[in-house]
C-alpha positions in Angstrom: -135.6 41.3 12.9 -135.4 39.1 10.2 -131.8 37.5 9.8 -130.5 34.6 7.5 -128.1 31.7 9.2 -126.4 29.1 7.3 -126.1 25.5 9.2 -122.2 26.1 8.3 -121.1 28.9 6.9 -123.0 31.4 9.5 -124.5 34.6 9.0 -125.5 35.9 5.8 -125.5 39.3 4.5 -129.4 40.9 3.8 -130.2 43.9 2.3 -132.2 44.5 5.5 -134.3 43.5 8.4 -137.8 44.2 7.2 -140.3 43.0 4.7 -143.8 43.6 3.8 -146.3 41.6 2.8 -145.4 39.7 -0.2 -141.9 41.5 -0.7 -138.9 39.7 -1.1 -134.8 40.1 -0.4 -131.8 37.8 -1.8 -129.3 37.6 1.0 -125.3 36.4 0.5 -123.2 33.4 1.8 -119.7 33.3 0.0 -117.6 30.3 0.7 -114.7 28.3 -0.8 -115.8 25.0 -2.4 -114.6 21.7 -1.0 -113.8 18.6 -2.8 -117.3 15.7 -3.0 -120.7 16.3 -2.3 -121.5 19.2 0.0 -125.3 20.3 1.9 -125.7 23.4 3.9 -129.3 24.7 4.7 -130.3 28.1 5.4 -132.5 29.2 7.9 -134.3 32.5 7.9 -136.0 33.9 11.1 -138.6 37.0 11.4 -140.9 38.5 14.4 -144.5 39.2 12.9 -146.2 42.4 14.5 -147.8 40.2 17.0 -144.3 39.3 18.3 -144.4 35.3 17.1 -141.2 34.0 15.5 -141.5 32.6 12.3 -138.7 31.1 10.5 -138.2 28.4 7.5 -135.6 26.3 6.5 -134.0 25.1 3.1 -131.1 22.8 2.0 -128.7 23.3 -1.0 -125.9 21.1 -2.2 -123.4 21.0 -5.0 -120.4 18.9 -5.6 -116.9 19.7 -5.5 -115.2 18.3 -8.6 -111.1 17.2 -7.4 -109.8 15.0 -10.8 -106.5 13.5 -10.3 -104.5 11.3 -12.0 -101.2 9.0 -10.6 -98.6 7.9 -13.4 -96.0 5.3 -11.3 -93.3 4.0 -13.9 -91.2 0.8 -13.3 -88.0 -0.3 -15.1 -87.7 -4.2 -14.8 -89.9 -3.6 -11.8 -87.5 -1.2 -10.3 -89.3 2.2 -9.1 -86.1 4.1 -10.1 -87.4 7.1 -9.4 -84.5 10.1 -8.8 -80.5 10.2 -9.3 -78.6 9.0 -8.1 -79.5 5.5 -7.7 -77.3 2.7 -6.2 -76.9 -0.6 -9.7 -77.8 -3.6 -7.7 -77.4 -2.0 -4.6 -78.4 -3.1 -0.9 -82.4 -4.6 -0.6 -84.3 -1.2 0.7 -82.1 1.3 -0.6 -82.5 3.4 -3.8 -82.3 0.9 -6.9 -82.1 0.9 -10.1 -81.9 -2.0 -12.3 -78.9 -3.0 -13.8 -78.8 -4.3 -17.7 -76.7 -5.9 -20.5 -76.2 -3.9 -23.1 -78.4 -5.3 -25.7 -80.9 -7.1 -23.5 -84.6 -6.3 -23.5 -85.8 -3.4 -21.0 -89.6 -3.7 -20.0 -91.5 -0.6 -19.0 -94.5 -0.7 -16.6 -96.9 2.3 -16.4 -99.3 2.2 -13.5 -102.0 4.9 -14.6 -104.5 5.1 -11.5 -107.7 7.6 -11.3 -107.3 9.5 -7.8 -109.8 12.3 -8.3 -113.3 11.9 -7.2 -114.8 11.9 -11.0 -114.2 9.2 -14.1 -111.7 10.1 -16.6 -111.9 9.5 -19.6 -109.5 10.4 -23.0 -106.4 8.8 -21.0 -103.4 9.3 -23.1 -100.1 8.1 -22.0 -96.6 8.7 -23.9 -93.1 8.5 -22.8 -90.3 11.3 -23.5 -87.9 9.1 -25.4 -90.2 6.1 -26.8 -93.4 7.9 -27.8 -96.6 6.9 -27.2 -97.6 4.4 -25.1 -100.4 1.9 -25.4 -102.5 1.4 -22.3 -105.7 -1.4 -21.8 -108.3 1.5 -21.9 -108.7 5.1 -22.5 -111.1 5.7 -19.7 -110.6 4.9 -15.5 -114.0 4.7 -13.1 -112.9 6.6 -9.7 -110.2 4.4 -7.5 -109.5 2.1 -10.3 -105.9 1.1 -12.1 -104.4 -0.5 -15.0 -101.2 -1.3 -16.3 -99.6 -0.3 -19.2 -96.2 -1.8 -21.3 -93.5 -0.6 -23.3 -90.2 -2.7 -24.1 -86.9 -1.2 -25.7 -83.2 -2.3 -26.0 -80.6 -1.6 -23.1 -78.3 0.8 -24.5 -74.9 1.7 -22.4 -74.7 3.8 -19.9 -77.2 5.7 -17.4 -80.2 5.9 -18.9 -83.5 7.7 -18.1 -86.9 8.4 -19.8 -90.2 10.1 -18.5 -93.6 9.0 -18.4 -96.2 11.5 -19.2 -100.4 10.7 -18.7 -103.4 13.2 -19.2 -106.9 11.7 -18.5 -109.8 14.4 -19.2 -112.8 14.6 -16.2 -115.8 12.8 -17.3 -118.4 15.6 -16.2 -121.8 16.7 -18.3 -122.2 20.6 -18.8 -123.3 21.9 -16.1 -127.8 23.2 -17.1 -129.0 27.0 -16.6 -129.2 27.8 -13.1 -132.7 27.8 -11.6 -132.2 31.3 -9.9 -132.8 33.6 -12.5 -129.9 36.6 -13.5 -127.6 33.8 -12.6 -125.0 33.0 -15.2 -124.3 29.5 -15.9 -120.9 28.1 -13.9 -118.3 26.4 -16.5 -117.7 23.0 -16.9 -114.5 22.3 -14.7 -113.4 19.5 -17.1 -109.4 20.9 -17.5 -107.6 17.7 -18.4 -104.9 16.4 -15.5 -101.9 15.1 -15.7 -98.8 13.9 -13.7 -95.5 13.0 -15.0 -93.1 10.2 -13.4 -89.4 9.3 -14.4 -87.6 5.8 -14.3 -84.0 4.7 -14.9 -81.5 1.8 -15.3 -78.0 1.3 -15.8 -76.4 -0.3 -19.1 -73.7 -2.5 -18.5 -71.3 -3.4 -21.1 -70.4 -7.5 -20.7 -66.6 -8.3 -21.8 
């Protein structure tokens, strides 16, 4: 009668429901992997000839690696996000900034880490200017910074794309202690997100 029970995924799968002295059996749980760090315990039951239960308990954990990466752009402090956009336009409604031709444009990039691991390798550039130079290359989990870029208002409706990729600060993952076992892969992908901006030139007579 022996069986297997996981504190949250259930029943597991055994190859049977015997064993002799000193034999052993590997027995299954599949799940899919949830973001932070996870425990589940197993608990394995038997009746011995002389009809006690036994049974013995053992935790596991892993963690579940989410990286994530925000990108906000601002023109002038506008969050000019998608046409079309209202020039000067009514407080609460979509704005974008309006401009003199000729007049400095400033550029705010808010990079912020909203994965569950540091990144680290951040690299920010911008479709039409080009790269971008940020504070630091590296963002502990929850944290922000702000990065500038300036240019000169040209005529017309204008719009350029922000672009950041931050690479998950992880260490390779060792040799499982289960032997047969291959070792997992590093989940360290780079992430990325993308976020446009725009204004409006105006000509001045």
């Amino acid at each position: 009668n022996i069986s297997l029970v996981d504190s949250i995924e259930g029943s597991g799968t055994c190859p049977g429901t015997e064993l002799a002295p000193g034999a052993g059996a590997t027995c299954v749980i599949t799940g899919t992997a949830v973001a932070g760090q996870y425990e589940n315990t197993a608990i394995v039951s038997g009746t011995a000839p002389s009809g006690e239960v036994l049974s013995f308990t053992n935790p596991s954990h892993y963690y579940g690696v989410a990286p994530s990466i925000e990108l906000v752009k601002y023109t002038n402090g506008y969050d000019a996000d998608a046409l079309p956009l209202v020039c000067n336009g009514t407080p609460g409604t979509d704005n974008q900034p309006c401009v003199a031709v000729g007049s400095t444009v400033t550029w705010t990039y808010v990079v912020t880490n909203t994965g569950n691991l540091p990144l680290t390798a951040i690299n920010l550039t911008d479709d039409v200017i080009g790269a971008i130079n940020c504070p630091a290359t590296s963002l502990a989990v929850g944290a922000h910074m702000h990065c500038e870029a300036t240019g000169v208002a040209t005529a017309g409706q204008y719009t350029n794309t922000g672009i950041v990729t931050g690479t998950p600060d992880i260490p390779t993952n060792p040799p499982p202690d289960l032997p047969g076992v291959p070792t997992a892969p590093t989940p360290n992908t780079p992430v990325t997100d993308t976020n446009p901006s725009h204004y409006f030139g105006v000509e001045l007579a």
